[in-house]
C-alpha positions as CSV (number, residue, x, y, z in Angstrom):
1,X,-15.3,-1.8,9.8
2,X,-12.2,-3.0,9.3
3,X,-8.7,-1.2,8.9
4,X,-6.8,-1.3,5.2
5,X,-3.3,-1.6,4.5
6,X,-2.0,0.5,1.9
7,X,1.6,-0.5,0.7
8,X,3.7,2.0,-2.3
9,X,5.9,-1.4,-3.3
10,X,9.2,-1.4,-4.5
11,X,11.8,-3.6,-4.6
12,X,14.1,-1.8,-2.3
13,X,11.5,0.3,-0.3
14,X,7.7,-0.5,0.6
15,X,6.2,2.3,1.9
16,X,2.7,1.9,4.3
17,X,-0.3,3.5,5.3
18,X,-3.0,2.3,7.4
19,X,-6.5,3.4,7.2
20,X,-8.6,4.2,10.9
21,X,-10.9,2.2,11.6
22,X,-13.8,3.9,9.8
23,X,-11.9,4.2,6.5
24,X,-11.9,7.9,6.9
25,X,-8.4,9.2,7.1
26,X,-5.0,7.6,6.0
27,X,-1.9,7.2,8.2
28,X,1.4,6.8,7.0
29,X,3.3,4.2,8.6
30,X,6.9,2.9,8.7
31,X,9.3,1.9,5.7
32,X,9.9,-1.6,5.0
33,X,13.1,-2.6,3.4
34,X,13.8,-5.2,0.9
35,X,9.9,-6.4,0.9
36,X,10.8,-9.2,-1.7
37,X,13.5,-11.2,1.1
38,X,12.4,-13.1,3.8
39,X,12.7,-10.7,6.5
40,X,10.8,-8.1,4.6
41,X,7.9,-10.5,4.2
42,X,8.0,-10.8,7.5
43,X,8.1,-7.6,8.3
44,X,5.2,-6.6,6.1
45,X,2.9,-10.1,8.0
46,X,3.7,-8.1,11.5
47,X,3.0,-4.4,10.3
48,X,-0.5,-6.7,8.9
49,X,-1.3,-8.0,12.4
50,X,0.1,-5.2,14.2
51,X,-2.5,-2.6,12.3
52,X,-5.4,-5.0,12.7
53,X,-5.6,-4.7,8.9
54,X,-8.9,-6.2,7.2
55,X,-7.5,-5.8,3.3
56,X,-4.0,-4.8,2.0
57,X,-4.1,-2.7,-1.2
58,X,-0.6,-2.9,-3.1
59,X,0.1,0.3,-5.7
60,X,-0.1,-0.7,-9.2
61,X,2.3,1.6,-11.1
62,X,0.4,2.3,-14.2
63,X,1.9,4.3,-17.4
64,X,0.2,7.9,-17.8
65,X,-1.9,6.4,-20.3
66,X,-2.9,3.4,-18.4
67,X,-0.7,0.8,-19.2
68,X,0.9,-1.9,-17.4
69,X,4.8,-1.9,-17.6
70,X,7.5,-3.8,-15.3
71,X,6.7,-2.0,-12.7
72,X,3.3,-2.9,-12.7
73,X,4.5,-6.7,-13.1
74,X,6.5,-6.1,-10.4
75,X,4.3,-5.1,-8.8
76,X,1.4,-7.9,-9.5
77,X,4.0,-10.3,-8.9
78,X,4.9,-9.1,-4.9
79,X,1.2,-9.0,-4.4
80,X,1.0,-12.8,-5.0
81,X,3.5,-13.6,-2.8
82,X,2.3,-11.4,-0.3
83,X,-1.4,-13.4,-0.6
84,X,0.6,-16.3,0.2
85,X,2.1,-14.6,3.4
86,X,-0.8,-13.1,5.0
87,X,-4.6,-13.9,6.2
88,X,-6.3,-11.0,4.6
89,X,-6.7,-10.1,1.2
90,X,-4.8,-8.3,-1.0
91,X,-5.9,-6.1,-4.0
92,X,-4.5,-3.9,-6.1
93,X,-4.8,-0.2,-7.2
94,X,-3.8,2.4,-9.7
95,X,-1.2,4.3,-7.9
96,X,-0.5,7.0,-10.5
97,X,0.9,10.0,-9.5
98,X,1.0,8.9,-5.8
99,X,5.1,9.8,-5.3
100,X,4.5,12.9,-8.0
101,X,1.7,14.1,-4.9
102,X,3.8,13.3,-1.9
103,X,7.0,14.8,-2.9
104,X,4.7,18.0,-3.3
105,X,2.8,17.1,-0.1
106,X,5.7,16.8,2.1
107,X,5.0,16.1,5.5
108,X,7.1,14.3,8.7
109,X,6.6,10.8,7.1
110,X,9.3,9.4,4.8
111,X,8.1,10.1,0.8
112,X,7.5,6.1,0.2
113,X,5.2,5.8,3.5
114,X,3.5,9.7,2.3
115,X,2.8,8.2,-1.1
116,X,1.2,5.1,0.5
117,X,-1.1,7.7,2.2
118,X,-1.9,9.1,-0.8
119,X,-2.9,5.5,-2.6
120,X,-5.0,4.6,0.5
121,X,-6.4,8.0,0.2
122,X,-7.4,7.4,-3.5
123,X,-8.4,4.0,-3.1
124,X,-11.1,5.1,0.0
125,X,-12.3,7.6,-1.7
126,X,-13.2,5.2,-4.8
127,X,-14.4,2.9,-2.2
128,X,-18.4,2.8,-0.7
129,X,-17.9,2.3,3.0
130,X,-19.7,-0.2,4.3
131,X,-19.7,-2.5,8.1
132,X,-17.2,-4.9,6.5
């Protein structure tokens, strides 16, 4: 199996996770600043090669009743231009309530990179693992 990527965007903060290699447990990672310029790009194609990641899964912030709003377009909208800047792919995922859980979670991890954690942890366990 492959490792996944989990990244909590926003536009002045990208929090990540990485999955371990059996897509059992999520581990938050390091916060990328300003994802949207260059060097934030950048930054986000290393942490993809650095984690040996097979899929990046980008938090779509949904409303409470499952709506799409400007975050979520946002949101849509980085994940196209992260397509373009990396070799793997890159889905989204209904990231409700992931900050709401990590602020309560706490933990060593900075609350953007926890909340990451707890989208990757949401989007494994909707997941079948499989020998991708």
């Amino acid at each position: 199996m492959t490792r996944v990527l989990a990244l909590d965007y926003g536009a002045a903060r990208c929090g990540s996770a990485v999955s371990d290699p059996t897509r059992t447990v999520a581990i938050p990672l390091r916060t990328v600043e300003r994802p949207e310029s260059p060097a934030g790009m950048e930054s986000l194609a290393e942490l993809v090669d650095e984690t040996d990641a097979g899929l990046v899964v980008v938090g779509l912030p949904l409303t409470l009743q499952g709506e799409e709003g400007e975050q979520a377009a946002a949101a849509r909208s980085f994940a196209g231009r992260l397509r373009a800047a990396v070799d793997v792919p890159v889905e989204l995922y209904d990231e409700r309530l992931t900050t709401r859980s990590a602020v309560r979670a706490g933990g060593d991890a900075d609350e953007d990179s926890r909340a990451a954690a707890h989208l990757l942890e949401g989007w494994l366990r909707s997941t079948p693992r499989s020998g991708a």
